[in-house]
C-alpha positions in Angstrom: 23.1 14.1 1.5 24.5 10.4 2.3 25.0 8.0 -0.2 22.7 6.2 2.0 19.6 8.5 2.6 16.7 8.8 0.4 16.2 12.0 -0.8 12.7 13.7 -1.0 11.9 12.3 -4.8 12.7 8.8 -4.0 10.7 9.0 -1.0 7.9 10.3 -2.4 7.9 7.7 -5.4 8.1 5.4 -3.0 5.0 6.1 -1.2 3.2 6.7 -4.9 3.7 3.3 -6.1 3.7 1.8 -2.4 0.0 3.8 -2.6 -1.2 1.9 -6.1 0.3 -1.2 -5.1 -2.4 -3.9 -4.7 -5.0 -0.9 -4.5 -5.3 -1.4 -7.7 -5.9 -5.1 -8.1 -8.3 -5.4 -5.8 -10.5 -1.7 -5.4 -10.9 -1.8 -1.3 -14.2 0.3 -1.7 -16.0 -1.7 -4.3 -18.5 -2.4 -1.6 -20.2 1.1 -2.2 -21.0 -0.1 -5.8 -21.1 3.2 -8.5 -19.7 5.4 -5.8 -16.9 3.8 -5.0 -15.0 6.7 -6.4 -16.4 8.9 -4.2 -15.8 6.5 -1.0 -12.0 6.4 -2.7 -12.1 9.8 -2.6 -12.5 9.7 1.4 -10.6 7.5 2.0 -7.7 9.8 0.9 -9.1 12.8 2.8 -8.9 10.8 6.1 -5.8 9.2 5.1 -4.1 12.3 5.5 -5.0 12.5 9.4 -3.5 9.1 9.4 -0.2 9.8 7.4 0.0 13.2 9.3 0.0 11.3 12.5 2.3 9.2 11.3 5.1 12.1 9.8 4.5 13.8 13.3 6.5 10.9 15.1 8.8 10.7 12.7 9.2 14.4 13.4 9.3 14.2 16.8 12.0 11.0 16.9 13.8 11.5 13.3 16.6 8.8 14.3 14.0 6.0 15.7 11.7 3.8 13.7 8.5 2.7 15.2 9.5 0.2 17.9 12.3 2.5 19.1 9.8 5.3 19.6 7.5 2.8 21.4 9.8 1.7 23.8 10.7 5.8 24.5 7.3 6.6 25.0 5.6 3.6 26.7 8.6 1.9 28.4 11.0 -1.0 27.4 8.4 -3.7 28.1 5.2 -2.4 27.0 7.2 -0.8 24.0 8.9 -4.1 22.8 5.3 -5.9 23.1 4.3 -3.6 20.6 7.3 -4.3 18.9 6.3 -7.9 18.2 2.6 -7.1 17.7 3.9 -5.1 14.5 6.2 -7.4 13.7 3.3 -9.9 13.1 1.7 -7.4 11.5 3.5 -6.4 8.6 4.6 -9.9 8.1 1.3 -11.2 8.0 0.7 -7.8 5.8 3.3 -8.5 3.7 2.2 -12.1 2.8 -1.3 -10.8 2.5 -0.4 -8.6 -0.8 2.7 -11.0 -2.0 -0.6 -13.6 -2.8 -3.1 -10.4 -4.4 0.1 -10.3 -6.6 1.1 -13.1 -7.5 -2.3 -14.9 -8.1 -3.1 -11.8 -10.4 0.4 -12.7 -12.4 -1.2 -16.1 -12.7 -4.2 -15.8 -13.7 -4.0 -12.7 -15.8 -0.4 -14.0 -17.5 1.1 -17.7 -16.5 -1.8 -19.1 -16.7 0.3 -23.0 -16.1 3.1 -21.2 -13.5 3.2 -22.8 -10.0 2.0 -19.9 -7.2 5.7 -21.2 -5.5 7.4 -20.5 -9.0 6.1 -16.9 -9.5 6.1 -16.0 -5.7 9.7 -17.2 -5.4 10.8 -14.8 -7.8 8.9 -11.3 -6.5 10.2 -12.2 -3.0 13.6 -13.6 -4.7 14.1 -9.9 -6.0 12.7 -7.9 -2.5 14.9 -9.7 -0.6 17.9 -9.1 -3.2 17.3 -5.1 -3.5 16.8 -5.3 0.5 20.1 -6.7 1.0 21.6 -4.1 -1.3 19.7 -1.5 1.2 16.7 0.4 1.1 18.3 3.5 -0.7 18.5 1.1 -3.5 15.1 0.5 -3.9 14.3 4.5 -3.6 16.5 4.7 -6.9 14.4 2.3 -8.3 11.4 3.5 -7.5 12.9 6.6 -9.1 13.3 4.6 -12.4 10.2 3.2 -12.1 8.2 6.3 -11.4 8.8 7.6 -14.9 7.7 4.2 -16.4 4.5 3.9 -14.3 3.7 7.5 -15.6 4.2 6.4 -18.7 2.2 3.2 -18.6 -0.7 5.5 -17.0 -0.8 8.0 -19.9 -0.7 5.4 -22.3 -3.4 3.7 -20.8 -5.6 7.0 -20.2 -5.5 7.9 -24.4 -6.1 4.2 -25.0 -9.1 4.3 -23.2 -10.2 7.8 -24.3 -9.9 6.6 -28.0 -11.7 3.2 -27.5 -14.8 4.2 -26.2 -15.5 2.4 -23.3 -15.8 5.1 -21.1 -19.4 6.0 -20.2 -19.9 8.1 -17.8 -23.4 7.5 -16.9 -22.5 4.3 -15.5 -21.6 6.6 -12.4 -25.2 8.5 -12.1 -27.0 8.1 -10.1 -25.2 9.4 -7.2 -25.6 8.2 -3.7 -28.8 6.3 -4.9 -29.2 3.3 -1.7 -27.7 7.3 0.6 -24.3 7.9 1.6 -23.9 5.3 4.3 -22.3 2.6 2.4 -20.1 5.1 1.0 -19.2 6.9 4.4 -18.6 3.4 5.3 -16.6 2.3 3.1 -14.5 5.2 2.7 -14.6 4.9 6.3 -12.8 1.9 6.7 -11.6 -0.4 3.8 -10.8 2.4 1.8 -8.5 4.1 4.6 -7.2 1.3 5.7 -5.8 -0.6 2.4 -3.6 1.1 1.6 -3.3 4.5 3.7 -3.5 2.8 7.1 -0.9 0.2 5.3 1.9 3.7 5.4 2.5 2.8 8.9 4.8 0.8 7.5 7.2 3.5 6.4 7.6 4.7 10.2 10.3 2.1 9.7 11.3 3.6 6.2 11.4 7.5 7.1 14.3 7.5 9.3 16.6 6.7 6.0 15.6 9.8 4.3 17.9 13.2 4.9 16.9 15.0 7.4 17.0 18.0 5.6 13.7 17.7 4.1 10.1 17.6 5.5 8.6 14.0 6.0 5.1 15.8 6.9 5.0 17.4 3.8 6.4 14.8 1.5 4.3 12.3 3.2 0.9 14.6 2.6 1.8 15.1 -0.9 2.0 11.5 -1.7 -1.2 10.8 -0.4 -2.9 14.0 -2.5 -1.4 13.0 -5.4 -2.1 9.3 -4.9 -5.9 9.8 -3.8 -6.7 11.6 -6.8 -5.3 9.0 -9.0 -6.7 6.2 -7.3 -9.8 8.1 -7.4 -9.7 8.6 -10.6 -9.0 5.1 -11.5 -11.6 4.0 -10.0 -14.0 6.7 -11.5 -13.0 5.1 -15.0 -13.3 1.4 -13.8 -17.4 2.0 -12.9 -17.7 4.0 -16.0 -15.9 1.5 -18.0 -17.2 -1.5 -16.2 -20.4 -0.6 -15.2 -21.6 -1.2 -11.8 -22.3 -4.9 -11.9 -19.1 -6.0 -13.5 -17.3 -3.3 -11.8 -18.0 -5.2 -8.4 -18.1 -8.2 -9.3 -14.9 -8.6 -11.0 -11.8 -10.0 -9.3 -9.1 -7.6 -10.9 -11.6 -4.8 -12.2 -8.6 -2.5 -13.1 -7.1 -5.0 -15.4 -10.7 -6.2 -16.7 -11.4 -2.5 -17.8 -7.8 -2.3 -19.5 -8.4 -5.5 -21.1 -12.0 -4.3 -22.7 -9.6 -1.6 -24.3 -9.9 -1.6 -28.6 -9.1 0.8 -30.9 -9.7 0.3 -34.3 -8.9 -3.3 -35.4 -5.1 -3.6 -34.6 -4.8 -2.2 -31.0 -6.5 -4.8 -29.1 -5.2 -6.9 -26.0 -3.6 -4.1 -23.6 -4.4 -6.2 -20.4 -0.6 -6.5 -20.3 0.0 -2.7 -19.9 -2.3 -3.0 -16.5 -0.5 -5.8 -15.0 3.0 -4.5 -15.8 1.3 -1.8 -14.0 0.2 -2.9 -11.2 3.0 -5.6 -10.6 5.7 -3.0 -10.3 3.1 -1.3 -7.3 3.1 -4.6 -5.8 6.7 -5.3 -6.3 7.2 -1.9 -4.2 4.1 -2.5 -1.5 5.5 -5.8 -0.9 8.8 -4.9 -0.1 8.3 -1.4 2.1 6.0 -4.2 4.2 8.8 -7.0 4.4 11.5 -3.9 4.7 9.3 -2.9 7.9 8.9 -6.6 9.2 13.2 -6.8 9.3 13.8 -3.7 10.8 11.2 -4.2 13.9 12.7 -7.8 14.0 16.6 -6.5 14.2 14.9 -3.3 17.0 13.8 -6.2 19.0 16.2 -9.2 18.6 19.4 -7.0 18.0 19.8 -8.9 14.7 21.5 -7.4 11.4 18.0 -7.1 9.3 20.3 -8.7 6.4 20.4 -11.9 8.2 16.8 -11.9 8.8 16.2 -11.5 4.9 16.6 -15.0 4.4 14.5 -16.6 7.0 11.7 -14.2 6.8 11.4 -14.7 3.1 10.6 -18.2 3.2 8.2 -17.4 6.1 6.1 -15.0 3.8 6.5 -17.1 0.6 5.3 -20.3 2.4 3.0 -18.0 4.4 1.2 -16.9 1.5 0.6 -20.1 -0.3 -0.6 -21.0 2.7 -3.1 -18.4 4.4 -5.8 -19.6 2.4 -6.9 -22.6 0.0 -8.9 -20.6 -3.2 -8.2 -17.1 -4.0 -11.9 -16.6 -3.1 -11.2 -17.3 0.4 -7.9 -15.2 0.7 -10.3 -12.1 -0.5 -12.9 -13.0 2.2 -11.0 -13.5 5.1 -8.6 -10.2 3.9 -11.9 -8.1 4.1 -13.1 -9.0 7.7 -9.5 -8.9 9.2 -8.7 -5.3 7.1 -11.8 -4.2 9.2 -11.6 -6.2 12.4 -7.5 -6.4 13.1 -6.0 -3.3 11.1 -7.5 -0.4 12.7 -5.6 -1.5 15.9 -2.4 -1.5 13.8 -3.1 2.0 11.9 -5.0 4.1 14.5 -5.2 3.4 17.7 -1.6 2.5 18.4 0.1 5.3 16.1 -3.1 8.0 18.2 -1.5 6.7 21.3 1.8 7.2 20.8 1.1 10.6 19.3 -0.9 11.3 22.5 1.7 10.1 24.9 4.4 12.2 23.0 2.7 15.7 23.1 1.5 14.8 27.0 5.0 14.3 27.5 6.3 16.8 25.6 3.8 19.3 27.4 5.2 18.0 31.1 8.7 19.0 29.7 7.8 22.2 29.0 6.4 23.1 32.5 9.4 21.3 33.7 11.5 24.0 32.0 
């Protein structure tokens, strides 16, 4: 393997905490109340059609990312329009989650830090690991993997000993039916973040081609599904259903209610050191995706972009919206509205076209 290739670990890791990322600061199936675990829990089943879909171009054009593919399959015009329509896309993704993060880091830890302060320095360091090259930031995630895990555990007996945990808070089951729950798991809770692994249609082509990208990619999203499952299984039963939903950061709020005895009190920190370092990751796999689309269309060194499109997402996401209230609002409608464009009907037709053509090559022969 290259110095320069991801192997199967780091891509895996990668996906994992790309996966958690702001998933975990904001649950995208709250909407179905006490079953939101179960909606979660969907969400990952049809998530894997979705990441399937995606590993099966990858498979079928190892050496292309996304806009390369598109301009093979649907021509050089139509393809590079749907070049720029993702490049939009994860930029405007990418500034979407770098203001979930960093207006959790201020309200959950500095308290009197300016948004441009604290969002300076998460893109300051993406941009900085970037420039170094993606294969960096799959050792990292390798580093970071075994913290997270640890954080996790840690969490999980904290939470176990404190006796928060009430698991009648989740019964009854499917009590207003199952079509808020279909619904959500449906939608939001594909979309944010499965739908969001489009993204590493850009990222895929680094890792050695030696191993499988299907079956990495469908392991990720088993293992991540059932964790972010399970989370969110322990937030209602923590919470309860009220709180659950109506909290802004319900994963930290239930890590924050954690007390044992009368000297382990205060944990919150332990859940946002968690989820910053899924952030950290989503963030940059996002603004990693925006730069290589950018240099596929333009013919532009992605490290020369870093610079310029960094100060577009910072300034971006200080900007898309004036409360944090608002940002959450208008996030919901487009994540319904805009993304399934992005994340299922594109990715379905390119798949299509591929196997139609695929199929006339065959006959051909």
């Amino acid at each position: 393997m290259k110095k320069n290739e991801l192997d199967a670990l780091q891509m895996f890791l990668l996906m994992l905490h790309f996966e958690f990322g702001t998933a975990l600061v904001v649950n995208p199936a709250r909407n179905a109340g006490r079953d939101s675990w179960i909606a979660m829990f969907i969400g990952a089943v049809a998530g894997m059609i979705l990441v399937l879909c995606y590993s099966s171009l990858h498979r079928r054009f190892p050496d292309l990312n996304l806009t390369g593919y598109s301009k093979q399959l649907l021509g050089k015009i139509m393809g590079t329009t749907v070049g720029v329509l993702y490049l939009l896309f994860f930029l405007y993704d990418s500034t979407r989650d770098l203001r979930d993060g960093i207006s959790l880091i201020q309200i959950r830890t500095l308290n009197s830090t300016p948004l441009l302060i604290i969002g300076l320095l998460l893109i300051g360091v993406a941009m900085y690991v970037l420039h170094l090259g993606v294969h960096v930031l799959g050792r990292i995630a390798l580093l970071y993997g075994v913290v997270s895990m640890l954080l996790m555990l840690t969490m999980l007996l904290l939470l176990s000993f404190s006796g928060v945990i009430d698991v009648h808070n989740l019964l009854p089951i499917a009590s207003k039916g199952w079509l808020p729950i279909l619904g959500a798991g449906g939608t939001s809770a594909l979309i944010f973040p499965y739908g969001e692994m489009v993204s590493f249609a850009t990222v895929l082509p680094a890792m050695s081609k030696k191993y499988n990208s299907v079956s990495v990619s469908l392991t990720a999203v088993i293992i991540g599904g059932a964790m972010l499952t399970e989370a969110t299984a322990l937030m209602v039963a923590s919470l309860g259903k009220e709180l659950f939903v109506q909290a802004t950061h319900p994963f930290v709020t239930m890590i924050n209610r954690i007390e044992v005895s009368v000297f382990i009190d205060r944990v919150d920190v332990l859940g946002v050191m968690a989820v910053i370092i899924g952030i950290f990751f989503k963030v940059t796999v996002l603004f990693y995706a925006a730069l290589r689309v950018a240099e596929d269309i333009f013919g532009i060194p992605y490290r020369k972009l870093l610079f310029p499109f960094g100060i577009i997402v910072l300034l971006s996401s200080l900007l898309i919206a004036p409360s944090l209230e608002e940002h959450l609002q208008e996030s919901e409608f487009i994540l319904v509205n805009v993304y399934p464009l992005f994340v299922v009907a594109i990715p379905f037709l390119l798949l299509a076209v591929a196997w139609m053509k695929g199929r006339e090559e065959e006959t051909k022969s």
